[in-house]
C-alpha positions in Angstrom: 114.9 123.1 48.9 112.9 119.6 49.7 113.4 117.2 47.2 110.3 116.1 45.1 109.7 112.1 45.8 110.7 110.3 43.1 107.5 109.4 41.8 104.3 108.7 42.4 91.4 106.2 70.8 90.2 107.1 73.7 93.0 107.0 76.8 93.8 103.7 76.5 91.9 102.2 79.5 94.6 99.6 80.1 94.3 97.9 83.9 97.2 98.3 86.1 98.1 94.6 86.1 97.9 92.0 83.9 95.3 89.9 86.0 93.3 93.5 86.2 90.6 92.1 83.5 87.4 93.5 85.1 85.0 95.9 84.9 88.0 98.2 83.7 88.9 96.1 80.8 85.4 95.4 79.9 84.7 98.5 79.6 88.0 99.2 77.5 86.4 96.1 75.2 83.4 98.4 75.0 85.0 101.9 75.0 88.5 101.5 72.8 87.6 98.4 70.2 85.2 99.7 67.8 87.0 96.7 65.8 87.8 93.9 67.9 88.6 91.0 65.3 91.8 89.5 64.7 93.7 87.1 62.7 96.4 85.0 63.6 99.6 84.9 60.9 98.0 83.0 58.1 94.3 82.9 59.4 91.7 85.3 57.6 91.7 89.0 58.3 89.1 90.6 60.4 87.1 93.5 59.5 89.6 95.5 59.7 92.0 94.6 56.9 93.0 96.6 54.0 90.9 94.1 51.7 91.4 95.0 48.0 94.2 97.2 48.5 96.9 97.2 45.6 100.7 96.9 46.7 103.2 99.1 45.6 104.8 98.7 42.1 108.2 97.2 41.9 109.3 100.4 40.3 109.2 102.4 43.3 110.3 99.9 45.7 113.5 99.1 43.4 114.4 102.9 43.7 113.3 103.7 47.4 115.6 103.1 50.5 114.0 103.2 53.5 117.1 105.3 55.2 115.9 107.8 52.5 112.3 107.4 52.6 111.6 110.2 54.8 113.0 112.3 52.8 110.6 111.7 49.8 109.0 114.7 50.0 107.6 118.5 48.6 109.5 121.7 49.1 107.9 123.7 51.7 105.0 126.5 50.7 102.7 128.7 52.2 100.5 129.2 49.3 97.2 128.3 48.3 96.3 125.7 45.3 93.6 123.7 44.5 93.3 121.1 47.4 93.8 124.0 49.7 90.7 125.8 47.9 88.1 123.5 47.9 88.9 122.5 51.7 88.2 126.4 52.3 85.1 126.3 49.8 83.1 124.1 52.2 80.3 125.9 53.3 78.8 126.6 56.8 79.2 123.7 59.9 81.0 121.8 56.9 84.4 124.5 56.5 86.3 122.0 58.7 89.6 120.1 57.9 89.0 116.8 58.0 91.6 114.4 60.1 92.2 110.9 60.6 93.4 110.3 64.2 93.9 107.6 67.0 92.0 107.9 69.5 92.6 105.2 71.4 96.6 106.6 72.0 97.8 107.8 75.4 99.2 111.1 75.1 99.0 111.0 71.4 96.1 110.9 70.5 93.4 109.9 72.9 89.6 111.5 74.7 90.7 112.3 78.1 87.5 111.3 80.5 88.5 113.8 83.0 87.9 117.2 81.4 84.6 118.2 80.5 83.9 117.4 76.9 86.6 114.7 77.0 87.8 116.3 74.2 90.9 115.0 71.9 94.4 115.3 73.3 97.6 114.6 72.5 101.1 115.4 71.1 99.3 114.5 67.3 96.3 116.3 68.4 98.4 119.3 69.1 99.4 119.5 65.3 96.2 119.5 63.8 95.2 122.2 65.7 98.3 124.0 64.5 97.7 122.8 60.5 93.9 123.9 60.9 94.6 127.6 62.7 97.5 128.4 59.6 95.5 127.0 56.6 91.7 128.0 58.2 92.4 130.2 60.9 90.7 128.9 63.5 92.3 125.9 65.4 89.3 124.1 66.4 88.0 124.0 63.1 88.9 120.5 62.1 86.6 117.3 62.6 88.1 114.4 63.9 87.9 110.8 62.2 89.1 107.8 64.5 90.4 105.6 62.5 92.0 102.1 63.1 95.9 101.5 61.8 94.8 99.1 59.1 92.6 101.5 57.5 95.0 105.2 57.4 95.7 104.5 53.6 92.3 103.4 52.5 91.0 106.6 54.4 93.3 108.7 52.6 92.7 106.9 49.1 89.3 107.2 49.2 88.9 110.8 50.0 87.4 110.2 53.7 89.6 112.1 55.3 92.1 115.4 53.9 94.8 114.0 56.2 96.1 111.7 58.5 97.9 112.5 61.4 98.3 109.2 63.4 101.8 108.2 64.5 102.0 107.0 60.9 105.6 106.2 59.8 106.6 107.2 56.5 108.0 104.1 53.9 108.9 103.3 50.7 105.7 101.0 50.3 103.2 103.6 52.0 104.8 106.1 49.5 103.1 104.5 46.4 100.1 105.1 47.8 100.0 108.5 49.5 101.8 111.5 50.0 104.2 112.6 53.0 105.1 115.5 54.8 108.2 115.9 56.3 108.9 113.7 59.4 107.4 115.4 62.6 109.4 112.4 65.0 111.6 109.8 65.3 110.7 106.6 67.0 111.9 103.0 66.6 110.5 99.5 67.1 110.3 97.9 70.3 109.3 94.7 72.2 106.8 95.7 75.4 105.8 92.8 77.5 105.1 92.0 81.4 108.3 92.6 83.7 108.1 89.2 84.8 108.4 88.3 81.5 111.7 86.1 80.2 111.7 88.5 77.5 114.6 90.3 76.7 114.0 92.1 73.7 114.0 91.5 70.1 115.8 88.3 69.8 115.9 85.0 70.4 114.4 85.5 73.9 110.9 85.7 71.8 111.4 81.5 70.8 107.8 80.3 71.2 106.3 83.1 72.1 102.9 84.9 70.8 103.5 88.6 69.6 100.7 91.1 69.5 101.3 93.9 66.2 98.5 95.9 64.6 97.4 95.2 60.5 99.1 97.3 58.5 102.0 98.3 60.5 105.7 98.5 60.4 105.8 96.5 63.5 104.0 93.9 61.2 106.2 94.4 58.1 109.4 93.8 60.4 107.8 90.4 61.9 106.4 88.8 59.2 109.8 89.9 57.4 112.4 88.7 60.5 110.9 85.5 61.6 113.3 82.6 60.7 116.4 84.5 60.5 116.7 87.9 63.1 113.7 86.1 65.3 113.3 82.1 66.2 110.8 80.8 63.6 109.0 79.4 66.1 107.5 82.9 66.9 104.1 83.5 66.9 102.1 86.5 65.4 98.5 88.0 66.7 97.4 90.5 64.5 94.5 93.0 65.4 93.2 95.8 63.8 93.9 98.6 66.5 97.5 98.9 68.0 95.8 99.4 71.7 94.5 96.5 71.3 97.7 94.4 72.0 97.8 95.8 75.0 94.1 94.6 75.7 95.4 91.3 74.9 98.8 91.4 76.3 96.5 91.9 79.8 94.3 89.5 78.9 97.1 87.0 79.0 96.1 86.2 75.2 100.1 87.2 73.8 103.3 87.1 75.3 104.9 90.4 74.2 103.8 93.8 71.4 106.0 95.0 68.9 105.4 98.4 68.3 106.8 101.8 68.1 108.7 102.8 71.0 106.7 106.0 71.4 103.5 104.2 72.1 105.2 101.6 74.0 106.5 103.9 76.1 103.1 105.6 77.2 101.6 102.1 77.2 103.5 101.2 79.9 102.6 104.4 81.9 99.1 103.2 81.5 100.1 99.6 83.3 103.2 99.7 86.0 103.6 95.6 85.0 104.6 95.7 81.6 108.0 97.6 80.4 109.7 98.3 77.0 112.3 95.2 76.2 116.0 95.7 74.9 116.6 98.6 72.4 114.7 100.2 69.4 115.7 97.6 66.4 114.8 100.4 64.1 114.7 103.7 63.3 111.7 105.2 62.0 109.9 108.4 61.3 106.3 109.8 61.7 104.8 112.1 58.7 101.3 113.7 57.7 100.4 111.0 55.0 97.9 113.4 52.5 96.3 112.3 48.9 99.4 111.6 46.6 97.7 114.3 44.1 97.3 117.0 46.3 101.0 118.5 46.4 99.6 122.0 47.5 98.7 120.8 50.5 101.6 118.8 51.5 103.8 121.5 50.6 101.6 123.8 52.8 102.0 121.2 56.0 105.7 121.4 55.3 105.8 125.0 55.6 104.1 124.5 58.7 106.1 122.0 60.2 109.1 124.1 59.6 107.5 126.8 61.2 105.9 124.3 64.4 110.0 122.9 65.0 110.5 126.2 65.5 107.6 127.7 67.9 105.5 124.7 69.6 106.9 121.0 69.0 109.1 121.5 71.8 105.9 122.7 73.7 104.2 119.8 72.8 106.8 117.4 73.8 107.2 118.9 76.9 103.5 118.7 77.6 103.2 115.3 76.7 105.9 112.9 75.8 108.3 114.2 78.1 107.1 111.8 81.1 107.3 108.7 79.2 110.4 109.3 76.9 112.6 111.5 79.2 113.0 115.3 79.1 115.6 115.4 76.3 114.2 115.5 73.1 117.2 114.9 71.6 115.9 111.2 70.0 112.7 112.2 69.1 113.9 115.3 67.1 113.1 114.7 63.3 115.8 116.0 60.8 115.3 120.3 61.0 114.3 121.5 57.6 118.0 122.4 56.9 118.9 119.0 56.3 116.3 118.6 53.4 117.7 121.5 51.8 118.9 120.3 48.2 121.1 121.8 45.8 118.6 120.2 43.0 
């Protein structure tokens, strides 16, 4: 069975060059950055930090690897408990799931302006419909929160949300603070920046230069963590509430490269034929349903339906979505199946 954890945006409106800074961009400014502040490394957060929010304790960071942390998780049910009640107890317009997403995510999680409502779309968008058809019946009922990357905890935490689904890796640190699902896909971190660009990747290519990563990311973690001995100390960090907002500013001419997942990067670069991903993923990573850390009936009810979506519809999904930017072999995207979280204890 799973093994209990050890403790407790809009299509991205992106120009198709980096001098395209127009009416296009403007209108991404005005469209895709509901918060548009920013800090520099060691200048003061913008409105979209995490503020007041505690670390993790030492306790669980002593005894979580981050090879393992994916597989911090609930065995997989499909019955009912008390989270599970009260979201079905909610009466009238208000019986909806609630869900943090991007919305601001090319084929992730983004309002396509071409069909009629421009409704939500998006390989992430795809699973909520399929968590809010198995646990309410009814696909569509689910209301939508967009919410920036620095703020997917606190939205959690604070009861704002029942979920988020938000290419949201899953980490030792996040751990202390929510609850995880099994991993849904594998990514890695990678370097995006113009073609023209010196840039080689991840290395020492990146000497003087001005990154782009969003608050509250792994791409953060990893920069703030490698500069001075993996990356040149001389590297400089931009850091903006939204992750499509590096790519604003990576147009804009403002930074020099974005570090971020590979999965976005990847469909970043379909929105804008000048930039390209850089070198290799330097990590590997995995995206999970980050839930309330009390509310194990409900992640043990998404992992149940996770084993049940690798079966009949992530492939679908893929295919529909991701398959144009990463490749039609799924292969390095696949998350470990459910078999490999089986434990003897």
């Amino acid at each position: 069975m799973f093994v209990r954890r050890l403790r407790v945006s809009l299509r991205g409106w992106g120009g198709v060059g980096a001098m395209a800074v127009g009416c296009a961009l403007a209108l991404a400014f005005v469209l895709l950055l509901p918060l548009t502040q920013s800090r520099d490394e060691g200048g003061e957060e913008g409105s979209g930090g995490q503020g007041g929010l505690t670390s993790g304790s030492q306790v669980r960071a002593d005894s979580c690897k981050e090879s393992q942390a994916q597989n911090e998780t609930l065995s997989p049910s499909g019955a009912d408990g008390d989270t599970i009640d009260a979201i079905k107890a909610r009466k009238g317009d208000a019986r909806k799931l609630i869900v943090g997403v991007d919305q601001n995510s090319y084929r992730w999680g983004y309002r396509n302006p071409n069909n009629s409502g421009a409704d939500l779309e998006g390989f992430d968008i795809d699973l909520v419909h399929r968590i809010a058809k198995d646990i309410l019946g009814d696909a569509d009922d689910v209301t939508f929160k967009a919410i920036p990357t620095s703020q997917r905890i606190p939205a959690v935490q604070h009861g704002d949300v029942d979920m988020v689904v938000r290419t949201m890796t899953i980490t030792c640190t996040r751990l202390d603070d929510v609850a995880f699902s099994a991993p849904y896909f594998k990514t890695g971190q990678q370097v995006l920046a113009p073609k023209s660009s010196s840039i080689k990747g991840y290395d020492a290519t990146l000497a003087n230069k001005t990154v782009c990563t969003a608050d509250g990311s792994t791409a953060y973690d990893a920069v703030t963590a490698d500069k001075g001995t993996k990356l040149p100390s001389s590297v400089k960090i931009k850091v903006v509430p939204n992750q499509l907002d590096c790519l604003v500013r990576l147009q804009l001419g403002e930074v020099d490269a974005v570090i971020t997942d590979g999965a976005l990067a990847a469909s970043q670069a379909a929105q804008d034929p000048t930039v390209e991903l850089k070198g290799p993923p330097f990590t590997t990573e995995y995206y999970g349903v980050a839930m309330n850390s009390k509310a194990d009936d409900l992640v043990r009810r998404v992992n149940q339906i996770l084993v049940d979506y690798r079966a009949d519809g992530w492939q679908q999904s893929y295919d529909k979505w991701l398959s144009a930017t990463l490749g039609r072999d799924s292969t390095g995207s696949e998350p470990p199946t459910p078999q490999q979280y089986l434990r003897t204890s």
